[in-house]
C-alpha positions as a Python dict, from the first residue, in 0.01 Angstrom:
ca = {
    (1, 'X'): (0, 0, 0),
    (2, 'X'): (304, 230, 39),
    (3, 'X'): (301, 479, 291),
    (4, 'X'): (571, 778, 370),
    (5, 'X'): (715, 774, 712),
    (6, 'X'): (949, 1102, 798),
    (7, 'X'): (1291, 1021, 1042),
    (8, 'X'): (1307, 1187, 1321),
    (9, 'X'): (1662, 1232, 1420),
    (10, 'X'): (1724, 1153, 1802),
    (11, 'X'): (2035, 1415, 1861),
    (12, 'X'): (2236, 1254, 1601),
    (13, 'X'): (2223, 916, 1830),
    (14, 'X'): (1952, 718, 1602),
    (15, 'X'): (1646, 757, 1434),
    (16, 'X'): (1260, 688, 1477),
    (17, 'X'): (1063, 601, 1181),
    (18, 'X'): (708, 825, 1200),
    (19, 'X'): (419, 734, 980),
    (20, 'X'): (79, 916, 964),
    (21, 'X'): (-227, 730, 1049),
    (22, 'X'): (-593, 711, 1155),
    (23, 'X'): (-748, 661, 1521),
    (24, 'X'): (-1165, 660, 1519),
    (25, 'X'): (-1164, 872, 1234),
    (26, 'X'): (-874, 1121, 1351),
    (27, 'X'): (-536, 1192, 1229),
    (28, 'X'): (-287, 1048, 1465),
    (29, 'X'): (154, 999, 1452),
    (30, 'X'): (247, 645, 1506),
    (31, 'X'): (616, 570, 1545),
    (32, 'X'): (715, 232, 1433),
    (33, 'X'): (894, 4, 1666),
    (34, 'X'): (1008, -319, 1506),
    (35, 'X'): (1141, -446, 1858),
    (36, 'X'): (843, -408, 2038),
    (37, 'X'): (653, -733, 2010),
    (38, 'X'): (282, -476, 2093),
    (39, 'X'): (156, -193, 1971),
    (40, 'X'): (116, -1, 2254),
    (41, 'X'): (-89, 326, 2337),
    (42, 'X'): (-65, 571, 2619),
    (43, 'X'): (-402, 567, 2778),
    (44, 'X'): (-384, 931, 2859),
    (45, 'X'): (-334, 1053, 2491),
    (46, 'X'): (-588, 773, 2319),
    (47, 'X'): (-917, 940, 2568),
    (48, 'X'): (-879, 1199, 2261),
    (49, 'X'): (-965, 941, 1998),
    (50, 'X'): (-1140, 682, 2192),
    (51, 'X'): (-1492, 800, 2415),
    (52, 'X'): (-1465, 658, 2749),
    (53, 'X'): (-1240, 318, 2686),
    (54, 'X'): (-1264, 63, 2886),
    (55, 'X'): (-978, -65, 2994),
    (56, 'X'): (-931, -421, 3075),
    (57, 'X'): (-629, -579, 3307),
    (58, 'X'): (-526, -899, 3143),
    (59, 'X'): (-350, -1144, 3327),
    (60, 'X'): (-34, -1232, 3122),
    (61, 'X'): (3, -901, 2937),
    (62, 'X'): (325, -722, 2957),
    (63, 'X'): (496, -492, 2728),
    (64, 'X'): (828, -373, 2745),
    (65, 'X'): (960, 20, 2720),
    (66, 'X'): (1317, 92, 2754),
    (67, 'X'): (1462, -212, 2993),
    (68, 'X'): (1150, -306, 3214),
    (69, 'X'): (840, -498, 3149),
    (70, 'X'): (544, -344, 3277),
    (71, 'X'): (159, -453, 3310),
    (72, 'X'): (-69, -353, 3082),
    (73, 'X'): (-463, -317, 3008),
    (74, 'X'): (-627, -404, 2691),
    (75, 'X'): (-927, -168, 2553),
    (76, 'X'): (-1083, -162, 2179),
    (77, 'X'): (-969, 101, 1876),
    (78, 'X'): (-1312, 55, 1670),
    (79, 'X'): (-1075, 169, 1365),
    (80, 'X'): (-701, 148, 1279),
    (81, 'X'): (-624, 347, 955),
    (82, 'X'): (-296, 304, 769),
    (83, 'X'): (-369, 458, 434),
    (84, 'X'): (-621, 296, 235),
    (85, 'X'): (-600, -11, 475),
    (86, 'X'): (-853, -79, 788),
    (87, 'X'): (-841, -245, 1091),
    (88, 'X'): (-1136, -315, 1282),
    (89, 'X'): (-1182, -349, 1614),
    (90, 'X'): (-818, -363, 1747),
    (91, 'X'): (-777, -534, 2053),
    (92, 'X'): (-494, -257, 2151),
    (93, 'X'): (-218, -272, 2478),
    (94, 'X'): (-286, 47, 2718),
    (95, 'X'): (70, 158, 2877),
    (96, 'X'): (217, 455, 3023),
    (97, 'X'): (409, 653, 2815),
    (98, 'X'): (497, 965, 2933),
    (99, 'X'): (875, 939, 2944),
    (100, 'X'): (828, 930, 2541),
    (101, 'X'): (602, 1214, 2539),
    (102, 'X'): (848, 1434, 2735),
    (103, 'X'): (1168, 1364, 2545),
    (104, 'X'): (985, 1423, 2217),
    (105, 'X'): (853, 1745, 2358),
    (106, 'X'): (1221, 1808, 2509),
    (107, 'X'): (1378, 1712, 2149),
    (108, 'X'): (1082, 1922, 1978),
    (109, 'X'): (950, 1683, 1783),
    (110, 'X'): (622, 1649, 1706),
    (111, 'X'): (365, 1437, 1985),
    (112, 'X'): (271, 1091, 1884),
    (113, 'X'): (-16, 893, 1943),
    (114, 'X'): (119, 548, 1932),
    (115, 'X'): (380, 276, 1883),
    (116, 'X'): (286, 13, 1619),
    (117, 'X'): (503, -274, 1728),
    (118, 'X'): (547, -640, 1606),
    (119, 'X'): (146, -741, 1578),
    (120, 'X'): (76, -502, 1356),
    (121, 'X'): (351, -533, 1153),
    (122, 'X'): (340, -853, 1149),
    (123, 'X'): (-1, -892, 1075),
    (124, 'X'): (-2, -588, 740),
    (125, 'X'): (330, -772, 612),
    (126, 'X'): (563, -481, 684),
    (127, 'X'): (851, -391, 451),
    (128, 'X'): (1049, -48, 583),
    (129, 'X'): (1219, 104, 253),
    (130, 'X'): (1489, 353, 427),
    (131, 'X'): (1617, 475, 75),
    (132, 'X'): (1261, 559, -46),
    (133, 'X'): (1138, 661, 288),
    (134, 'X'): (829, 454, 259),
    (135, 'X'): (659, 152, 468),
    (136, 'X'): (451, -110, 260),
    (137, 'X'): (173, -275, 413),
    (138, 'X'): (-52, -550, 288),
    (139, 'X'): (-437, -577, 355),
    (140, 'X'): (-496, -864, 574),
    (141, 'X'): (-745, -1148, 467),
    (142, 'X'): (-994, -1038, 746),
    (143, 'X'): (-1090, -688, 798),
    (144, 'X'): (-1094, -763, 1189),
    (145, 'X'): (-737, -765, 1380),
    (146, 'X'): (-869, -851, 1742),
    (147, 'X'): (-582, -1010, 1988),
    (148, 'X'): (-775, -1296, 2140),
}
């Protein structure tokens, strides 16, 4: 499965790849991040996709933005949409990320809902096509993606 992603231009200093997704049902703007080793989800922004999550501390769990690790909570995404592929129950990484939200807003680029980092990529067999502008994901065997 090919999908487009758009580059957003980061004032001529780099690029962020952008792909369009689904959350629960809902459209939703995922940048892809093949240097973070979690996708990772601002807890404020996902309350508008996922009723009342529960987040979970989990000993062990860190993810990094910019140069610091920081500790993170674990809640479910009962479905992950990537165009005709579905993930299931997505054991998903909780983590501040407002300092993203404002610089997009600052740069005025459009808001995203969140990072898909190493797992996921990993997991869907992720090939990033920068002449054709398109990411190609494969199905996994099993429907379900949980991080256990």
């Amino acid at each position: 499965m090919q999908i487009p992603f758009r580059l957003l231009d980061i004032e001529g200093d780099g690029f962020h790849v952008m792909i369009k997704g689904k959350i629960n049902g809902m459209e939703a703007n995922f940048i892809i991040d093949t240097g973070a080793s979690r996708s990772v989800f601002d807890p404020t922004v996902i309350s508008r996709f996922v009723e009342n999550p529960q987040f979970e501390k989990k000993p062990g769990i860190t993810a990094g933005v910019g140069s610091s690790d920081l500790d993170a909570s674990t809640f479910i995404i009962n479905s992950l949409v990537f165009g005709d592929i579905e993930i299931k129950d997505y054991e998903a990484v909780a983590l501040d990320l407002e300092n993203i939200h404002e610089t997009y807003q600052k740069l005025g680029l459009p808001a995203i809902d969140g990072i898909i980092g190493g797992d996921l990529l990993y997991r869907l067999k992720a090939t990033i096509n920068y002449r054709l502008r398109k990411i190609r994901f494969t199905k996994p065997r099993s429907s379900s993606t949980t991080n256990k």
